[in-house]
N, C-alpha and C positions, 0 to 999 in steps of 0.2 A: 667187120662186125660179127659175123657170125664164129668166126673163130674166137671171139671174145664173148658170145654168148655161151658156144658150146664149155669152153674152158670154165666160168662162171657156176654155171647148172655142176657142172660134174664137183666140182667143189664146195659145193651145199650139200650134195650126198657122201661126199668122203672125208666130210668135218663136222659131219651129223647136225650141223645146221637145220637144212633140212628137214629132215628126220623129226626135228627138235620143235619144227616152225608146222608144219604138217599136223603130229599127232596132238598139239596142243591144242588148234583148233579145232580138230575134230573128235577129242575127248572130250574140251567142255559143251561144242552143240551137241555131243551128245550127252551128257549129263545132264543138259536143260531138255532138252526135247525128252529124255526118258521120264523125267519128272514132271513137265507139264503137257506132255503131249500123252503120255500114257498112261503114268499114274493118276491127273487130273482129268485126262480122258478128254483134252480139248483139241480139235482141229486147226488150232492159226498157228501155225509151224512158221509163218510171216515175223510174228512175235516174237520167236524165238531170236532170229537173227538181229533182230531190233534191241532187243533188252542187251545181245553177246556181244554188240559193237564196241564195246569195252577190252574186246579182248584184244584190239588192235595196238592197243596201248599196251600191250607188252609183247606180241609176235611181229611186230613189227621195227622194234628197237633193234631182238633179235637177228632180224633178217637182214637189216640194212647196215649194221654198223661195222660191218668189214668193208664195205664196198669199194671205195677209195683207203680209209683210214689203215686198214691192214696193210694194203699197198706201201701207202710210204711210211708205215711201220718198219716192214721189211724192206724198204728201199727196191722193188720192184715196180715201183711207177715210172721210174727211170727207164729202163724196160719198157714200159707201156710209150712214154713220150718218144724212145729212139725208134717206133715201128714205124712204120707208114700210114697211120692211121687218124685220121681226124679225133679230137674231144666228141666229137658224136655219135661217133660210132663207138667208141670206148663206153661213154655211159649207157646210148642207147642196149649195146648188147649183154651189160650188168641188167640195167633195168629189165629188158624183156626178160633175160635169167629169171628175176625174182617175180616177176609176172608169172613166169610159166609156174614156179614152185606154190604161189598160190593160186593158180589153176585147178592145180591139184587136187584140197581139198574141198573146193568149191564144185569140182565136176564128182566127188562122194557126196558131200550136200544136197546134189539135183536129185539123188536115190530118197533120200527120208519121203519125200512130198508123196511119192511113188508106193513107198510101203504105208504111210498113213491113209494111203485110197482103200489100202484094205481093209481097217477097221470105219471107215467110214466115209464121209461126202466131205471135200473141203474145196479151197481155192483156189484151184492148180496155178491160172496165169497170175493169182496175188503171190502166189508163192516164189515161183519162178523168177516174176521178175521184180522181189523183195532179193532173193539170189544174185541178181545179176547186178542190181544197186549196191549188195553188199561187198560184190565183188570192185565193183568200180572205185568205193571209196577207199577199199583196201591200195587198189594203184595211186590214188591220189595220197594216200598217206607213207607208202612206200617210197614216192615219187620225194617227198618231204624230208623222208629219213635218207634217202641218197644224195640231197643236197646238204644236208647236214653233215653226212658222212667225209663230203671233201670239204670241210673245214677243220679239221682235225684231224692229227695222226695216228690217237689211243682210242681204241674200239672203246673203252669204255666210258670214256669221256663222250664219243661219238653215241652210245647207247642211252645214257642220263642224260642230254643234252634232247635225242628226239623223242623219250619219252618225257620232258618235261614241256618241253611246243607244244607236243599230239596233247597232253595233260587239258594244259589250258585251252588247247581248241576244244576239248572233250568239256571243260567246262565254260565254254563263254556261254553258252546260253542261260547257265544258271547264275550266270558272276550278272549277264546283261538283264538280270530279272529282279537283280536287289538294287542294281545303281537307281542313284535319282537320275530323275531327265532334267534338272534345271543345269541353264547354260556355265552355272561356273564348274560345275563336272565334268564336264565334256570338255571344258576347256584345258583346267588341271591333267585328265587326261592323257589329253593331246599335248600338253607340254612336255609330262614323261615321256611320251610315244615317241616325239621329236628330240629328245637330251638320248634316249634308246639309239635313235636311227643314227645320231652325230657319233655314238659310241660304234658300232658297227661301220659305219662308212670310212671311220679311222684306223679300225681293225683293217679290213680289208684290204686299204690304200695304204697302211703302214706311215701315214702323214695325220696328224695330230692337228694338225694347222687347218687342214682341210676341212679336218670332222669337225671344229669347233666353229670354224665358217659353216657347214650345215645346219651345225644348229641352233646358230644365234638367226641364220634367214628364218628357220622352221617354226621357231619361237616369236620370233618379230612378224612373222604373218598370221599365227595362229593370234598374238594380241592383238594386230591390226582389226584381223574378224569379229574379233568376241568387241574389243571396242566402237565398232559402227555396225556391225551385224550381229551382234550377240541371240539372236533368235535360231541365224544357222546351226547353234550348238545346242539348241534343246534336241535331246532324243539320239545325239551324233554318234555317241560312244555304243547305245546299243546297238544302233544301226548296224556299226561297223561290225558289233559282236555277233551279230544274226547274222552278219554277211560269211565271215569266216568260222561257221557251229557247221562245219562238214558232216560232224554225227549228228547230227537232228534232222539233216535234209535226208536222209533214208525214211525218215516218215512220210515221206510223199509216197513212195512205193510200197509199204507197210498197208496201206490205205488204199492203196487198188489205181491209185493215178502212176501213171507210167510218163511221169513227168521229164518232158524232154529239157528244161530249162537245166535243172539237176545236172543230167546225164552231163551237158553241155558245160556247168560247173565245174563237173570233176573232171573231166579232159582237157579240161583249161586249166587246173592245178596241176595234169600230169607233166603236159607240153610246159609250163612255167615256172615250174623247179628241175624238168629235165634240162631247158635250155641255163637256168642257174648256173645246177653242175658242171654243164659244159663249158659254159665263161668260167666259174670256179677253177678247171683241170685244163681250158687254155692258160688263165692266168699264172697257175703256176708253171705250166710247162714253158713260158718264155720268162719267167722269172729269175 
């Protein structure tokens, strides 16, 4: 693993990746902060990184979309599969790579809070750990874009594909604030979500037969619900959308709560699209 870490990092700095994933976030917190922290002369540098969570949506398509997909671009996954080395350690030592490169500008970030003390009084531990939340979701989205990345072989297909996910995660909370909550929406829904799931489960198994067995079961349970329990559906679809608005839980930390539920969230998305990947890069290596 670690020779697939070190190998990883050195190749974001010699493809300017990198370089590329770095200065863009620490150009625009600094654009925002120069503008609202100096020129309006406000202390919640918290805010700052709350309003910039937007930036993820595009340094992070960036970042990830070689990870796997360049690999058997160039047919050096073959290579990766002949080494001695487990699928988890292959991902894991990409992933920590792209960890450590957003490390980076997160550990410049710790500085602003530092130089804001001098013009005045502010939040340090709201600050801080508004930082260290913003860091965290940044792994759980990177974590996202490397599971998407071993689904596909063209970085760019792998680039528009994770910034169209992060997209809609970026907006469910405002897509989950126009829906109605009456049960036949949530039902409708859940029908799409299940004719979705049978399309993927068919992708992946490369059996057609299979996927359209999952999603006549998915359908024929979701109508069995809605026709003797049609109550479980009021409200279902937002639910599910407040459950997966990644970006809106950094509001807990924004607000002075160092909400350990959150934290626990995101390291559960880390570990559950790393372990993806990892089935993902077994599945093709015995394929």
């Amino acid at each position: 693993m670690i020779s697939i870490y070190k190998r990883e990092l050195k190749s974001y700095f010699t493809t300017y990746i990198g370089y590329i994933f770095i200065s863009f976030i620490l150009l625009t917190t600094g654009i925002y902060s120069w503008f609202i922290n100096y020129l309006n002369q406000s202390p919640e540098f918290e805010y700052i990184l709350f309003n910039l969570n937007f930036i993820y949506l595009i340094a992070v398509p960036i970042l990830t979309m070689r990870t796997i997909a360049d690999e058997r671009r160039q047919k050096t996954d073959i290579l990766l599969y002949s080494l001695p080395l487990k699928g988890s350690s292959i991902i894991l030592g990409k992933y920590l790579a792209q960890l450590t490169v957003l490390l980076i500008p997160t550990v410049i970030i710790c500085i602003y809070p530092l130089l804001l003390m001098l013009f005045g009084t502010i939040s340090t531990l709201t600050c801080y750990s508004t930082i260290f939340g913003f860091f965290l979701m940044g792994a759980a989205l990177i974590a996202i874009g490397v599971f998407i990345s071993t689904i596909t072989e063209n970085q760019i297909v792998s680039a528009i594909s994770t910034f169209a996910v992060l997209f809609v995660i970026y907006l469910s909370s405002t897509i989950s604030n126009g829906m109605s909550t009456a049960p036949i929406t949530s039902f409708l829904t859940l029908c799409i979500i299940s004719i979705l799931i049978g399309l993927v489960v068919a992708y992946f198994t490369k059996n057609s037969t299979f996927g359209i067995f999952v999603t006549v079961l998915l359908l024929s349970i979701a109508a069995l619900i809605y026709v003797f329990r049609s109550t479980l559906y009021e409200g279902a679809v937002q639910k599910l959308l407040d459950f997966i608005s990644v970006f809106d839980r950094l509001s807990y930390f924004v607000t002075g709560i160092f909400d350990l539920t959150t934290i626990i969230y995101y390291i559960s998305l880390c570990v559950l699209f790393c372990f993806l990947s990892v089935r993902m890069l077994e599945k093709r290596r015995w394929s």
